[in-house]
N, C-alpha and C positions, 0 to 999 in steps of 0.2 A: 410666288413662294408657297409651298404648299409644307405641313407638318402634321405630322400623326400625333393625336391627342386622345390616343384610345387609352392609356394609363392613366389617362389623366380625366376622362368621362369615370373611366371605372374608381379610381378614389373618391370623386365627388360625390358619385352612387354608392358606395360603400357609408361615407361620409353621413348621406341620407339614409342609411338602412340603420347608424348606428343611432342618430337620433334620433329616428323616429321607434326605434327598441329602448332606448332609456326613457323617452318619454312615456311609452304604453307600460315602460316597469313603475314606472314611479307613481304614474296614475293607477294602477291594477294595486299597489302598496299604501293607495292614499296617502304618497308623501307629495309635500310642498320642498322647493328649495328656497336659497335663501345664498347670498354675497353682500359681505359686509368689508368695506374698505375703511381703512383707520384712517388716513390722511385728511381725507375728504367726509368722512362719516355716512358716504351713501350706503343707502341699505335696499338692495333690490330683492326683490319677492316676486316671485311667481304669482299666478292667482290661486293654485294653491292652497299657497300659505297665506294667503289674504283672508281664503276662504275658512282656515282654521284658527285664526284671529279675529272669525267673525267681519269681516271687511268684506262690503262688496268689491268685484274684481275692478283693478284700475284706481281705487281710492285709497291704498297705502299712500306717502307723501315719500317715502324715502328715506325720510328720516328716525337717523336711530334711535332719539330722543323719545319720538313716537313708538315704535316698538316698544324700551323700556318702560313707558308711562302702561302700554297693554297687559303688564305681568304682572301678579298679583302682587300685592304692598309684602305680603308673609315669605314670597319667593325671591321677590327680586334681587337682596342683597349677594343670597346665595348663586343665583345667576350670576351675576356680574362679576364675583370672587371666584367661579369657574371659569367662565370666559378671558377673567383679565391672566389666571394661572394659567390655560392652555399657549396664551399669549406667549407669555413669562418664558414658559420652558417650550414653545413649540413641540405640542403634544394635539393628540386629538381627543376629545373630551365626549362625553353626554351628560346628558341634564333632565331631569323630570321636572316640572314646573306648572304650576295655571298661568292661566291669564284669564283678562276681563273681558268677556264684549262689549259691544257698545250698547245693549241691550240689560248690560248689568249681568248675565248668565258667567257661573265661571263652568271652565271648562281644561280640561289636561292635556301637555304637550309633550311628548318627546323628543328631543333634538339631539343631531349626532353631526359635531364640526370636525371641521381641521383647518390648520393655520397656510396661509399660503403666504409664500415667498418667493421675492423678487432674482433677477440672475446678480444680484449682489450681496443675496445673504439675508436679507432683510423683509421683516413680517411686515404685508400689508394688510393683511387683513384674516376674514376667516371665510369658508364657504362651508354648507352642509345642506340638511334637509330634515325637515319635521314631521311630525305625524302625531292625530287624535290620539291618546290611549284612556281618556275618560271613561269610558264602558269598561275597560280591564284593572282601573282604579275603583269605581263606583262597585263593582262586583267584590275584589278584593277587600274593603270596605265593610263590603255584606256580608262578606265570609268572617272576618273579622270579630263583625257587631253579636250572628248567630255564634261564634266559638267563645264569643265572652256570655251570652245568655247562657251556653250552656253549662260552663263553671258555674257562673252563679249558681243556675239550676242542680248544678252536682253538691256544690258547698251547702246549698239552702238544706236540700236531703239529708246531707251529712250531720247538720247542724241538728235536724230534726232528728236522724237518727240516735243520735248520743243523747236528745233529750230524752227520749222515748225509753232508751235503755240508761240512762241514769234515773230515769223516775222509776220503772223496774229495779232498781238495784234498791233503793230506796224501800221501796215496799219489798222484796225479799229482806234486807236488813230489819224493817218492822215486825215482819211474820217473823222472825226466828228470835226475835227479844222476849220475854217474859218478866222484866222488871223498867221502872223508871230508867235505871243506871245501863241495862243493855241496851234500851231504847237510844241513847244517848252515846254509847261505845258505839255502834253499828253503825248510825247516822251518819256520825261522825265520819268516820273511816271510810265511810262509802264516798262522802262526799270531796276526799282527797284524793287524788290530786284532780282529778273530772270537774268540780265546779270551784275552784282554787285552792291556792298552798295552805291556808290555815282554814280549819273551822271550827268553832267555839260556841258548846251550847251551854247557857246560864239558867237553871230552874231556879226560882227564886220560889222558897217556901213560905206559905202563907202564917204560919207560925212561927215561923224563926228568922234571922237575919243574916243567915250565913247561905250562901246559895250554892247549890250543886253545880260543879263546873265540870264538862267533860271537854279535852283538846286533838284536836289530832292539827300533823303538819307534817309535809311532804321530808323534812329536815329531824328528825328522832331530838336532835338536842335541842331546837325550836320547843318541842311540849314542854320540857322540862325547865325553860328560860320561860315561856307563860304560864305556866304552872306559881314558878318562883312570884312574879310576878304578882300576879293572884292573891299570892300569897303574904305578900308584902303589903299590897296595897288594902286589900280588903273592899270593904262593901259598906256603903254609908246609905241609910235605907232615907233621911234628912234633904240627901241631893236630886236635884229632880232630875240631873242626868249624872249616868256612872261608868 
């Protein structure tokens, strides 16, 4: 009995062209895969992903307990509240996450699943594939930390710059007084609203007990409520504080 099996050599070749191209893709992308069955809890990993969990090849156990125990304590929850929602609504999901080595190093993963289902409808589990992106976090990071120095560094100048020109405002108010009383209008004013809402200078005269009060306030009917004020209470020269 003789039968031609040339369709059937070429699918198998076919068959061999297509994995050995998914495997040179996924190695050329540094991704690891990864199948995870709910019933049973197997968790198979390529090396891989062994290798991106810090695992030498062949010493994963299987178990998904173990994978869970390798994600960082700060991520984990949120892992497993994406993984059990992709579940939930049969969806496919990604995830940013660390994990721990066994070496104590953490390090960043990317994972991109989908749920797979049986010819009855029913989720058994999930399949995907992960990949380092550590160096595109640890950079982002960097960018991060220099765009926060540089604020600071802008706000520090700013900060400086207003004092530089509030203490020039200050001495133009000086130079342009010619009595105690302008001395005390000008200050004043300069010093609102730039170094706060109220400012209140008290000369307390060395002969007398009534002291010179000049007010300024961001609010026009504030002067005239301190003023009142002032004016009410008076000046007890007896108190050692007033």
């Amino acid at each position: 009995v003789s039968e031609d099996v040339t369709a059937t050599r070429q699918a198998d070749q076919r068959s061999r062209d297509l994995t050995e191209h998914f495997a040179a893709a996924l190695q050329a992308g540094g991704l690891g895969t990864w199948r995870w069955e709910i019933a049973s809890g197997d968790t198979v990993w390529d090396e891989r992903t062994e290798a991106l969990f810090g695992l030498e090849p062949g010493t994963f156990d299987g178990s998904f307990d173990t994978y869970v125990s390798l994600l960082h304590p700060d991520d984990r929850d949120e892992v497993l509240k994406t993984v059990e929602h992709a579940v939930a609504t049969r969806t496919p999901y990604r995830v940013e996450h660390r994990v721990i080595w066994p070496d104590g190093s953490t390090h960043w993963i990317l994972g991109a699943g989908a749920v797979t289902i049986d010819d009855h409808g029913e989720v058994t589990g999930t399949v995907g594939c992960s990949t380092d992106i550590t160096e595109r976090i640890v950079q982002a990071q960097e960018l991060h930390r220099l765009a926060a120095l540089a604020l600071e560094a802008a706000e520090n100048e700013r900060l400086q710059r207003e004092r530089l020109e509030f203490v020039g405002s200050i001495n133009d108010a000086l130079a342009r007084s010619f009595s105690v009383h302008e001395v005390m209008a000008n200050v004043t004013a300069e010093a609102v609203p730039g170094l706060g809402d109220l400012c209140a200078i008290h000369v307390l005269p060395s002969n007398g007990v009534v002291p010179e009060v000049e007010v300024a306030h961001t609010d026009p009917a504030m002067v005239a409520r301190a003023r009142e004020l002032i004016a009410q209470f008076g000046r007890h020269p007896e108190e050692t504080f007033g």
